[in-house]
C-alpha positions, -999 to 999 in steps of 0.1 A, spaced: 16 -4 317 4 -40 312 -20 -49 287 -44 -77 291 -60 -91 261 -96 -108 265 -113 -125 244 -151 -115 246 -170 -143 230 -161 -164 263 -176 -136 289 -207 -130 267 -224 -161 275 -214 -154 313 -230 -120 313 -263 -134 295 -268 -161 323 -258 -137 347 -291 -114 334 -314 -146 346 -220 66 424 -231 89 457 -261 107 436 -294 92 424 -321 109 408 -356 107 425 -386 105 403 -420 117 414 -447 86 418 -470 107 441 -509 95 439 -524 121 418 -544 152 430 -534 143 462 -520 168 488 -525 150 517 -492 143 540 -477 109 540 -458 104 571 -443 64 568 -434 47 543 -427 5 536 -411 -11 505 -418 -49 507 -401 -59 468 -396 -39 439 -433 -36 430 -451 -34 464 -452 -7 486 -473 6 515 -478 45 529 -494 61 554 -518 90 546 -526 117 567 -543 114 603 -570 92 602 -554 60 593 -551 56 556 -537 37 540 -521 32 502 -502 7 482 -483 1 447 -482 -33 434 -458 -19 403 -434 0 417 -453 34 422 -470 38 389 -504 33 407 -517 32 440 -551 23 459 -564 27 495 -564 -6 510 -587 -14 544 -577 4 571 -582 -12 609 -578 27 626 -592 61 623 -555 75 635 -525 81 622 -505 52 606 -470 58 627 -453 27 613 -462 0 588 -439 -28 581 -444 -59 558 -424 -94 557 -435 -103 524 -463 -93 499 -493 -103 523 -482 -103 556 -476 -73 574 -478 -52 609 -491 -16 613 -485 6 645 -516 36 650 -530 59 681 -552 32 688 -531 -2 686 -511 -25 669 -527 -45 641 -518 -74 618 -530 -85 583 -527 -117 566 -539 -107 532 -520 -74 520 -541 -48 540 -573 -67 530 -586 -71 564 -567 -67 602 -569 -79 634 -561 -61 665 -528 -73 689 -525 -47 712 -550 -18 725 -530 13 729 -509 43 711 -478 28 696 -453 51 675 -428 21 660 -425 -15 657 -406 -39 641 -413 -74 632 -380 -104 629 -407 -133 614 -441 -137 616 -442 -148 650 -414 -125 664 -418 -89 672 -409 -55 689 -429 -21 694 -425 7 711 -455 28 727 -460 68 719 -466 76 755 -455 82 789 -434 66 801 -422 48 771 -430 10 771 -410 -18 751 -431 -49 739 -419 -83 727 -438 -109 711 -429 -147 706 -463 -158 691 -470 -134 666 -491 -107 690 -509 -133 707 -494 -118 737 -468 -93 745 -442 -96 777 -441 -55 780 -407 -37 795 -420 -4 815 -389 24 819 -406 37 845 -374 57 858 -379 80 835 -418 88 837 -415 120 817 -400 97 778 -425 89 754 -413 66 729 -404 73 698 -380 46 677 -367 13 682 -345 -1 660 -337 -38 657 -299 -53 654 -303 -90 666 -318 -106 694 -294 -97 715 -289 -58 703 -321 -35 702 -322 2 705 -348 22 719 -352 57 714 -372 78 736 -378 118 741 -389 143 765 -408 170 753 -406 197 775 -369 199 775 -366 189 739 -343 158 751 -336 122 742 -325 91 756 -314 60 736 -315 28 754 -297 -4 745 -313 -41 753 -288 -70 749 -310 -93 768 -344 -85 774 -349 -101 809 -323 -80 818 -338 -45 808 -326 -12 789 -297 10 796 -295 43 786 -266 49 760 -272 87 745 -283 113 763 -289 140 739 -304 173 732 -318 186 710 -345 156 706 -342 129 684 -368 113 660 -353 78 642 -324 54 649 -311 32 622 -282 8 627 -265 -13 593 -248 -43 618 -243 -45 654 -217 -16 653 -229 11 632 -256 32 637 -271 71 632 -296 89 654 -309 118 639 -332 145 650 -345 185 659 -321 214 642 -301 191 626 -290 167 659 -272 140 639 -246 114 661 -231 84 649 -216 49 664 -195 27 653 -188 5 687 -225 -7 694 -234 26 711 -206 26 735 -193 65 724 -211 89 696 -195 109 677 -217 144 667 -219 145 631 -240 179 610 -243 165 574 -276 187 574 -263 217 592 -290 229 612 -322 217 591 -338 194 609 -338 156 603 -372 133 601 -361 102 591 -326 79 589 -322 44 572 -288 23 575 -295 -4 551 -259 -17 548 -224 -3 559 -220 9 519 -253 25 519 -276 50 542 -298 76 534 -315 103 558 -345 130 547 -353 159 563 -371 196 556 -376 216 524 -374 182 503 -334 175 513 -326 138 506 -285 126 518 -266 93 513 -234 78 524 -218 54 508 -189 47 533 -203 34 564 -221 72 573 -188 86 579 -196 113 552 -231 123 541 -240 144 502 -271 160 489 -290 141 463 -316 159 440 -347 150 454 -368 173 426 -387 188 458 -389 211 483 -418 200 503 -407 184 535 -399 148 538 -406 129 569 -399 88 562 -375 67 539 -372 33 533 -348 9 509 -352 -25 504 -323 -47 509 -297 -46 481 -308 -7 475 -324 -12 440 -353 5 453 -357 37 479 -392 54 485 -396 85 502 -427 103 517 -436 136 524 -460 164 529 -485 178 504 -491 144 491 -453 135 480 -436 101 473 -404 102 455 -386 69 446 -351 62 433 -340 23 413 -310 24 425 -279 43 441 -262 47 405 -273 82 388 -304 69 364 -333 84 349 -355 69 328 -371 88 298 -400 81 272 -391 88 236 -410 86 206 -445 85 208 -446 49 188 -447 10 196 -423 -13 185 -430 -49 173 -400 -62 191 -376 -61 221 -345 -43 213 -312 -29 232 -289 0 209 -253 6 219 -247 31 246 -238 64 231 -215 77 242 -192 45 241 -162 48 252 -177 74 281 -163 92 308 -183 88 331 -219 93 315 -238 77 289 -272 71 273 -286 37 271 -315 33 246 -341 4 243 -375 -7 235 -402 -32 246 -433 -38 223 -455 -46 254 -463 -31 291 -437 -51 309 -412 -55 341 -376 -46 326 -347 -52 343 -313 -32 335 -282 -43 348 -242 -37 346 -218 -64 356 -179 -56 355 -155 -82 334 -154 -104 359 -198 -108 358 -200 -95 389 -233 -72 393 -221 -37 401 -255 -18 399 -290 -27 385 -304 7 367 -337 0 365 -357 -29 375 -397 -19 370 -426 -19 352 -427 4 323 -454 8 290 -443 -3 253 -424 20 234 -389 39 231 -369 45 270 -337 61 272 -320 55 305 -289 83 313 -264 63 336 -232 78 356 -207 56 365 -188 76 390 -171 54 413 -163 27 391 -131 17 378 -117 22 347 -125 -9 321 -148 -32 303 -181 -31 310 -215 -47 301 -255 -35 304 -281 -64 302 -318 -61 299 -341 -87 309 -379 -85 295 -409 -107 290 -379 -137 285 -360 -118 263 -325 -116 274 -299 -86 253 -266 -77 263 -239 -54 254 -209 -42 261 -192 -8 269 -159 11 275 -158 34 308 
């Protein structure tokens, strides 16, 4: 066996300017005394988050990453289907009533479309696609931001209501409708939209979300555990039953490395490998989840649920985060991971002596970031995070915490 001998005062510096695993654990950041239903979900950064309460059109939101959050303005008395944000301020909602659009973070809304809509999904602020929650299912398009909508009818099949849609590229959109009364669905494909929709899945039992992670890959997931994935554009499915026969709510492909899908009695399920296999995470609940949503590098995932439940995870790395010692300290400090060398979990103690964001983070000897722990707003004190590095290779690592400009690094032996 080769050994390589590295000097570690020349990758120190690199790991401090840098600072500028299948199962997670899900914490509870549920509103409290709250046991109303939230049935969509939308993550916008690492702080702000938006959810749908209930069936008269409520709506909630977190501006530090769950700790808190406060009913906003809300333009319907129905159900919030589908809310979904571009940045902190700008943001689309989809109700029973309409489509609606707000300029100031939920602060005040203007209408776009009359109508029941069940999903939409917004490319910029000008660009957008919804999908109606009636028969027969109806695709919209906007070019000026919902000053008017060019509106695809599927007419030849009267008895679809629309359910998903799910956004690739302009030239790839997926549509997925269902029938009711024979429990049925029918996914559609758009490559151009003058050109219309062709049915690519037909499918029973009925299906409820559609996620894709590129052009090739997607899930559809649904009733009794119906779960079918692509990986030529929609072309041929292949059934999958990660869930056996519970069924399944809600399906996000945020990457090819990284998917999640929630479904009844609390069960939460990521892939790792492109959704070719699927493993049970420990959600901490067994109330029924019925929307997930992960922000783009997967430091944060939010689901929502009945009886008043949002869950939330920091990243796909196996974290928790723990208060200790009921005391604050009068300066910023980072201890050695104990234990060090560990195989493959360890504890990772550190303090803050004011309310701040702290960021955790582990780059491998080459400074590359292989997964950010934590990256939120916690009180002063004492905060032990438990890390698991399965699925990392053997070698030299380092953790680095980032805090109110204080920058602390060390290093550790997996």
């Amino acid at each position: 066996m080769k050994t390589i001998l590295i000097n570690i005062k020349y990758l120190l510096p690199l790991v401090l300017f840098l600072c500028t695993a299948v199962n997670s654990q899900w914490v509870n950041v549920s509103p409290p005394g709250n046991d109303t239903a939230f049935y969509c979900i939308d993550i916008v950064s690492q702080n702000v988050a938006y959810a749908g309460k209930g069936s008269h059109g409520i709506i909630i939101k977190t501006t530090n990453g769950g700790i808190n959050w406060q009913e906003i303005n809300t333009p319907s008395e129905y159900m919030a289907n589908k809310i979904h944000f571009i940045n902190e301020t700008t943001g689309f909602l989809a109700t029973g009533s309409g489509l609606y659009k707000t300029n100031s973070g939920g602060a005040a809304w203007v209408t776009l479309s009359a109508g029941s809509f069940s999903d939409l999904f917004f490319v910029s602020e000008s660009t957008g696609y919804a999908i109606n929650a009636d028969f027969p299912a109806k695709l919209y398009k906007t070019t000026n931001g919902g000053g008017n909508f060019s509106i695809f009818n599927m007419g030849s099949y009267p008895s679809y209501i629309g359910q998903a849609l799910c956004y690739v590229n302009a030239a790839e959109i997926f549509a997925l409708t269902y029938k009711p009364a024979s429990d049925s669905s029918i996914i559609f494909k758009c490559s151009n939209w003058d050109s219309g929709w062709v049915p690519v899945l037909k499918t029973k039992p009925a299906c409820y979300d559609i996620s894709f992670a590129d052009a090739n890959t997607g899930i559809v997931c649904g009733n009794f555990g119906a779960f079918r994935r692509t990986t030529d554009g929609g072309t041929t499915w292949q059934n999958q039953t990660p869930a056996g026969g519970t069924t399944i709510l809600a399906c996000k492909m945020n990457n090819l490395s990284t998917g999640y899908f929630v479904c009844g009695a609390g069960f939460i399920y990521k892939s790792t490998n492109n959704g070719a296999s699927w493993f049970p995470q420990n959600s901490g609940t067994s109330f029924m989840l019925y929307d997930i949503d992960i922000i783009n590098n997967d430091s944060a995932t939010f689901a929502a649920g009945e009886n008043g439940t949002i869950l939330k995870t920091g990243s796909g790395s196996f974290t928790f985060i723990e208060p200790l010692l009921n005391i604050t300290p009068n300066r910023y400090t980072l201890e050695q991971n104990f234990p060090n060398p560990f195989n493959p979990e360890t504890k990772i103690k550190f303090s803050i002596e004011n309310e701040a964001n702290v960021s955790l983070k582990v780059y491998d000897i080459t400074g590359k970031l292989v997964n950010e722990m934590l990256n939120e707003l916690l009180p002063a004190g004492v905060h032990e995070v438990n890390f698991n590095a399965s699925g990392l290779t053997s070698g030299i690592y380092f953790y680095c915490m980032e805090s109110n400009g204080t920058k602390l690094s060390k290093k550790m032996l997996l």
